[in-house]
Residue, then its C-alpha position, 0 to 999 in steps of 0.5 A: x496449537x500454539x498460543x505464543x509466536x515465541x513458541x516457534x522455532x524454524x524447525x516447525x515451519x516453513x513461513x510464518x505469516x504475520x497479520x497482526x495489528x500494525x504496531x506489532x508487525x515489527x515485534x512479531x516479525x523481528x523475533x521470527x526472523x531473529x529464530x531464523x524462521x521465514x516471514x510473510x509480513x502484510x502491509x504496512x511492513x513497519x511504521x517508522x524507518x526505525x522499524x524498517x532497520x530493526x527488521x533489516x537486523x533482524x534478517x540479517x541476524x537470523x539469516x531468514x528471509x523477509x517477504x511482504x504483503x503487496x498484492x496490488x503490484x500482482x495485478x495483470x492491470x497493474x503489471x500491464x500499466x507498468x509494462x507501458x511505463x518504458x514505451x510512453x517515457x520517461x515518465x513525468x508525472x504519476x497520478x494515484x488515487x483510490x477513493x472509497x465512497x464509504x470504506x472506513x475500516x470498521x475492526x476498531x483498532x484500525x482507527x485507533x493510532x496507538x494500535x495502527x500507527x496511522x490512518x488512510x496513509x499507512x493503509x491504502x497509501x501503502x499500496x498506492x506506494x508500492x504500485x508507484x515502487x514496482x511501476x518507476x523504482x525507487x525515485x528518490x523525492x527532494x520536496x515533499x507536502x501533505x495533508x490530511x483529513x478528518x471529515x468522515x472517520x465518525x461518520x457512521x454512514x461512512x463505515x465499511x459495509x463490507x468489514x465488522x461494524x465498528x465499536x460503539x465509542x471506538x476511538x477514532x483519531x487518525x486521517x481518512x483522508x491524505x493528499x500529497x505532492x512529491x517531486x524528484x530533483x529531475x522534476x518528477x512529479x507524483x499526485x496522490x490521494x487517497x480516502x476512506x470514505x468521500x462524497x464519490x458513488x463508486x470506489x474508485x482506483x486511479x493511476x495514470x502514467x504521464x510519459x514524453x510519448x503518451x498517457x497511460x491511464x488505469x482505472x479499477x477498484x484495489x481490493x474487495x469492496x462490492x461498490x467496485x468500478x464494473x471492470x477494470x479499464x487500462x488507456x494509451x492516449x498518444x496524439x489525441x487518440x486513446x487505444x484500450x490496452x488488453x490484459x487478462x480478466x480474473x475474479x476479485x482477489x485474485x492478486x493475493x491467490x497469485x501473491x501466495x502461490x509466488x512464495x516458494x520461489x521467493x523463499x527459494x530465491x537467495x537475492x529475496x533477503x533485503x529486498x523486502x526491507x528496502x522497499x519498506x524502508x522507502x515506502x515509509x521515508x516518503x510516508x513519514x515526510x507526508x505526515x511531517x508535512x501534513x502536522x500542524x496544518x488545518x485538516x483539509x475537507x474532501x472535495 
């Protein structure tokens, strides 16, 4: 038993996986990958662009591959949303939400900004993100706006009742709630929302695809809240008719069985290294703009 990451070396390991704290991902990770040592990194992968470079050096220095966490994106309903994309485009506009009636992390330090670099964004915006990533690629936006809330993050009824209670007189100084718009130059248009906690009865999962030739419309709950949607719904609506579009059944969770059981192929595969750190690296331009635009704006209450 180790009690330090820096007593690792690639000898010892196949993989290290790294669920630290968010302000520790980049750290931990880059001194693995430095040692040569494989990394498994979960979501958010870095917290600036600045990280997302110091982990690109840290790949490259070492020669080990980077992986992240991105569970959503291994979902048989996502993947069968993203398999519509081409039939439905081009795609003209995306909406993402994923809306928590009550789901304020409750572990202490996730509300905390020194220790998670951010709130609802760098948490359900991640994987809200890296759904829009797998789903249209990396569209680059011109015209970025956001906002950000306050209403719910000290709400006790608002916490998680599925997570740790949180600490009596924890610090709560990041969002709960995040709404942006982003447009390409094409004029591409995305909608996200995101919360942790609403005046909703249900956690609720949005994506809908708006093509030239129909809407695709997938609604489930992300993640392992028991105040879920019963089962995941994936529509094609064309000329006024909706069609439900089959896709295989499995239990919660299973998106991050099938997530692990991916691994040696990716760590086998030579075209994985850099893969990780670009998509990061996109993933947190757009979240670092959203946060630009949001500063020195009156929060925003929940609708």
């Amino acid at each position: 038993m180790l009690d330090r990451h820096d007593a690792l070396s690639a000898a010892d390991v196949d993989l290290a996986v790294v669920a630290v704290p968010n302000h520790a991902h980049c750290a931990v990770a880059a001194a693995l990958l430095r040692r040569g040592i494989a990394v498994f990194l979960e979501k958010p992968v870095c917290l600036t662009e600045t990280e997302a470079e110091e982990l690109a050096s840290a790949e490259k220095e070492g020669g080990a591959v980077l992986i992240a966490g991105s569970a959503a994106r291994h979902r048989p309903d996502v993947r069968a949303l993203g398999g519509l994309a081409a039939d439905i485009g081009p795609i003209r506009h995306v909406r993402l939400d994923w809306v928590r009636a009550s789901g304020v992390p409750g572990t202490g330090w996730f509300t905390r900004q020194d220790l998670s670099g951010g709130g609802v964004l760098v948490d359900l915006g991640w994987h809200l993100l890296d759904v829009l990533l797998a789903v249209l690629g990396p569209v680059e936006f011109d015209d970025v706006v956001g906002t950000t809330g306050t209403d719910f993050v000290d709400r006790s009824s608002a916490q998680a009742a599925w997570k740790d209670a949180a600490a009596t007189g924890a610090v709560a100084d990041v969002e709960d709630t995040v709404r942006g718009f982003l447009v390409a130059a094409d004029g591409t248009s995305v909608a996200l929302h995101a919360s942790w906690a609403s005046h909703a009865t249900r956690d609720t999962t949005t994506v809908e695809l708006h093509g030239h030739a129909g809407t695709a419309r997938l609604t489930c709950t992300f993640g392992f809240s028991p105040n879920r949607v019963a089962d995941p719904v994936l529509t094609l609506t064309r000329d006024g008719a909706s069609d439900a579009v089959p896709f295989a059944a499995e239990p919660v969770g299973a998106e991050y069985d099938r997530q692990v059981a991916a691994l040696p192929a990716l760590l086998a595969d030579p075209a994985s290294r850099g893969r990780a750190v670009d998509d990061a690296r996109w993933t947190v331009r757009l979240i670092e703009r959203l946060y630009a635009s949001a500063r020195g704006r009156t929060s925003c209450a929940v609708a």
